[in-house]
C-alpha positions as CSV (number, residue, x, y, z in Angstrom):
1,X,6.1,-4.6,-14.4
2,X,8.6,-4.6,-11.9
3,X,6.7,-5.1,-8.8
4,X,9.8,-4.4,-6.6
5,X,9.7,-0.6,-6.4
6,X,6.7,1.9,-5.6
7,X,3.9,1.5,-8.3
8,X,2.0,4.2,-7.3
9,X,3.9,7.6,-6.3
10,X,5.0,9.2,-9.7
11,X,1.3,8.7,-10.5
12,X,-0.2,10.5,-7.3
13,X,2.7,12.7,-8.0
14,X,1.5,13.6,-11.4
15,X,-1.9,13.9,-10.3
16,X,-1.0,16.3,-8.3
17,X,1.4,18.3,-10.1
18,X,1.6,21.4,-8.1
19,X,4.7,23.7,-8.6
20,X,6.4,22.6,-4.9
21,X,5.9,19.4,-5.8
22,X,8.2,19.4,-8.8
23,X,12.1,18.0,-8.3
24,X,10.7,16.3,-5.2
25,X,12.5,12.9,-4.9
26,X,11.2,10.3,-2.6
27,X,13.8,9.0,-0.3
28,X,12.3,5.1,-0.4
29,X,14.4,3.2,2.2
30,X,15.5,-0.6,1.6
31,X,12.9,-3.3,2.3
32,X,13.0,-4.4,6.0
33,X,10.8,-6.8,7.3
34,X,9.0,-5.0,10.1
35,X,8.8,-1.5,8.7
36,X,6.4,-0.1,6.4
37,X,6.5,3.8,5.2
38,X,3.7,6.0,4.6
39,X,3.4,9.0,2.4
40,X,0.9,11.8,2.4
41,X,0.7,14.8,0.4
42,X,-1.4,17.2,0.7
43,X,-2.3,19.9,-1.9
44,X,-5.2,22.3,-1.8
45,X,-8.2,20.6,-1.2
46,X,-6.5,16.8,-2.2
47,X,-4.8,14.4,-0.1
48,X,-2.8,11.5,-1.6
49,X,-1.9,9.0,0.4
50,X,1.0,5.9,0.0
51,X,1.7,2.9,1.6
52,X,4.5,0.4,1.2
53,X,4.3,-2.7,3.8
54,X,6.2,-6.0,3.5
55,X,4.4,-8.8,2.3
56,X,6.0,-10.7,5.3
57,X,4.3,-8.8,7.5
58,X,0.9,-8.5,5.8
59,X,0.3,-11.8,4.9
60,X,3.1,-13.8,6.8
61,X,5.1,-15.2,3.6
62,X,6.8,-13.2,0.6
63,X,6.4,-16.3,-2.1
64,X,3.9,-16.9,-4.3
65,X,1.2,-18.1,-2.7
66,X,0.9,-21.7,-2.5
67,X,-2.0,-23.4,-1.1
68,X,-5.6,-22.2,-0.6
69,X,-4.7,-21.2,2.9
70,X,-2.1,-18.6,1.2
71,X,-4.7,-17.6,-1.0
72,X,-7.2,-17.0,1.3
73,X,-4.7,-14.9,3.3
74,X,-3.8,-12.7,0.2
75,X,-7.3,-12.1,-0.6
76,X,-8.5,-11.2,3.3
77,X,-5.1,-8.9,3.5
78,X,-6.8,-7.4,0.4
79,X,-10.0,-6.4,1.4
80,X,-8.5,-5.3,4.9
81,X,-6.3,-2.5,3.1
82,X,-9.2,-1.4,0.6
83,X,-10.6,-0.3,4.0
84,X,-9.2,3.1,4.6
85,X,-10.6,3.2,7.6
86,X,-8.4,0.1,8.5
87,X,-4.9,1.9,7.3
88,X,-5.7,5.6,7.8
89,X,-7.5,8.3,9.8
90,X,-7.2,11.5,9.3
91,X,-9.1,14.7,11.5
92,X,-12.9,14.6,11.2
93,X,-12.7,18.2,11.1
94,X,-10.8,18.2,7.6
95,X,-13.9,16.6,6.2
96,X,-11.9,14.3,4.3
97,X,-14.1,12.2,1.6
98,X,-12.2,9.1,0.1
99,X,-12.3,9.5,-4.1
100,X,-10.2,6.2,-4.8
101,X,-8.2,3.8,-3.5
102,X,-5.9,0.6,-4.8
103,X,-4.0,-2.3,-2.9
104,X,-1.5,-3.9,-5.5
105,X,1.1,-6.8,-4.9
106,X,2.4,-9.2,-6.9
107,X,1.5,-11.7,-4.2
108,X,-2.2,-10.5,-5.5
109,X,-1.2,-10.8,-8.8
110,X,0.0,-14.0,-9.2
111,X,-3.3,-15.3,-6.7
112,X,-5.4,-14.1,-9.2
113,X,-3.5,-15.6,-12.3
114,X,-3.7,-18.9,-10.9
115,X,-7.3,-18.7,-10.0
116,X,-7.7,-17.5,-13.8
117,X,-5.6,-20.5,-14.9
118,X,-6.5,-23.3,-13.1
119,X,-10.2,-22.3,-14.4
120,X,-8.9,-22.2,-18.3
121,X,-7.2,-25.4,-17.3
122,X,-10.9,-27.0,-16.5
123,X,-12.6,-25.7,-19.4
124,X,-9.8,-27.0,-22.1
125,X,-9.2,-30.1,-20.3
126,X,-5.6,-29.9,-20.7
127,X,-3.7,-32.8,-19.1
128,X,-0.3,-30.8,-18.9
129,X,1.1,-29.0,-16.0
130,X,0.2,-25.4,-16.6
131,X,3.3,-23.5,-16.6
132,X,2.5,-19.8,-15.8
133,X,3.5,-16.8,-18.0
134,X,3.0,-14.6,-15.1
135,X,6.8,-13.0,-14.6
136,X,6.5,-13.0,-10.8
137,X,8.3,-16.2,-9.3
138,X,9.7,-16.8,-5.8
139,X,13.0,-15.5,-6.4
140,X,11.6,-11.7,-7.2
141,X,9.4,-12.5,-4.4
142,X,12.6,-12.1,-1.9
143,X,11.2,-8.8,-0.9
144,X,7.4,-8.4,-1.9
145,X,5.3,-5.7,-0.8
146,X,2.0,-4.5,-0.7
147,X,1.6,-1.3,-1.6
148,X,-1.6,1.1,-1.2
149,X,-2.9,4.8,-2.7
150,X,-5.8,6.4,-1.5
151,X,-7.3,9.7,-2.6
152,X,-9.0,12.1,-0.8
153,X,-11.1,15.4,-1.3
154,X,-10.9,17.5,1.7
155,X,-13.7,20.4,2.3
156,X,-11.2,21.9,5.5
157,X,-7.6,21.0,4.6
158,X,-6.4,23.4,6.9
159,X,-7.8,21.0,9.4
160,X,-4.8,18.2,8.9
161,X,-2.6,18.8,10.9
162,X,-2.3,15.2,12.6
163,X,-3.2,11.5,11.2
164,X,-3.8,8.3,13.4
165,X,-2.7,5.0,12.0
166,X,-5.0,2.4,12.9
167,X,-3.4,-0.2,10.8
168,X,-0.7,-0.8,13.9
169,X,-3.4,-2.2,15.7
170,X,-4.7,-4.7,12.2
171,X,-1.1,-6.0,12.1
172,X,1.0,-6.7,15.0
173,X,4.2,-7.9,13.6
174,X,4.4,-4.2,11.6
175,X,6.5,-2.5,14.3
176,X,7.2,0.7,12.8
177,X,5.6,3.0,10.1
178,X,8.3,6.0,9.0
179,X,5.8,8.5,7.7
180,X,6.7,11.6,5.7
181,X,4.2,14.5,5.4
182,X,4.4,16.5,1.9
183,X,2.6,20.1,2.4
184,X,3.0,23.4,0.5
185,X,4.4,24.9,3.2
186,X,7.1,22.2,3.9
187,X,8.0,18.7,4.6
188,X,8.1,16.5,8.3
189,X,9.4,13.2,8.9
190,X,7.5,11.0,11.7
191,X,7.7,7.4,13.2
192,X,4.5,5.7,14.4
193,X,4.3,2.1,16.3
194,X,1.8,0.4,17.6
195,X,1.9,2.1,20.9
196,X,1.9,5.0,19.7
197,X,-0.5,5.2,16.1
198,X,-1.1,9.5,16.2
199,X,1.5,11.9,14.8
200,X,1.2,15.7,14.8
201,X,2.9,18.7,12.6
């Protein structure tokens, strides 16, 4: 898997599947440390939402992580973001229920296949350098991201019509979010920062 483009948007996409939707192309902007963008598409009573962040910026490094401090780091990034509540709010008045989310990275990848290694290594008592058949390495890791999809079920969706993004405020080297709003009645571009987290349409 190629961890260097969006995993999750032709999925949430498909799950959607609603006419409008269809021939929609998603205008995914280089990497830039700094700069994270956010989708959300809402149709009928669903709201899908996608997040791509640099790693740099989650984390602090873009390389496999290396010591148990890197590791540690990974992992609390990982259960800050499977907080929606940490990344997203949307109007109360929408009634918005969260159905699913998922936080994937290759930086969480490969944290996880060294844990899983390192414990095979124990149990065979191998004396060789394990050599990892994970295909993430340091050079693909130029430009990691973290990238997040959450799922909603909305009783009101007429009621969004703004978002807040408290995730500004969680990490403070993310200066800007570009966020683009996907409704049946039409598209918005918007640009949040940490001074100002609430966009409107």
């Amino acid at each position: 898997m190629n961890w260097h483009h969006p995993l999750f948007l032709c999925t949430v996409i498909a799950a959607a599947s609603p006419a409008w939707l269809h021939g929609f192309e998603r205008d995914h902007h280089a990497h830039t440390h700094g700069e994270g963008e956010m989708t959300l598409i809402v149709e009928q009573e669903t709201a899908l939402v996608h997040v791509i962040l640099p790693a740099i910026n989650v984390v602090g490094f873009e390389h496999a992580p290396r010591s148990a401090e890197h590791k540690r780091a990974v992992k609390q990034a990982q259960q800050l973001l499977s907080r929606v509540d940490n990344v997203i709010a949307l109007p109360a008045q929408a009634n918005c229920q969260i159905v699913s989310h998922q936080v994937k990275s290759a930086l969480i990848a490969d944290s996880d296949h060294e844990a899983h290694a390192a414990h095979a290594h124990h149990d065979d008592h191998a004396h060789q350098p394990h050599q990892s058949e994970h295909p993430y390495n340091d050079e693909a890791a130029t430009h990691a991201d973290f990238e997040l999809a959450y799922r909603f079920r909305c009783a009101q969706p007429a009621a969004l019509t703004a978002l807040a993004v408290p995730l500004l405020q969680h990490m403070k080297s993310l200066e800007e979010l570009r966020v683009q709003v996907i409704r049946p009645t039409g598209q918005s571009l918007h640009h949040v920062n940490s001074t100002d987290t609430t966009i409107e349409w």
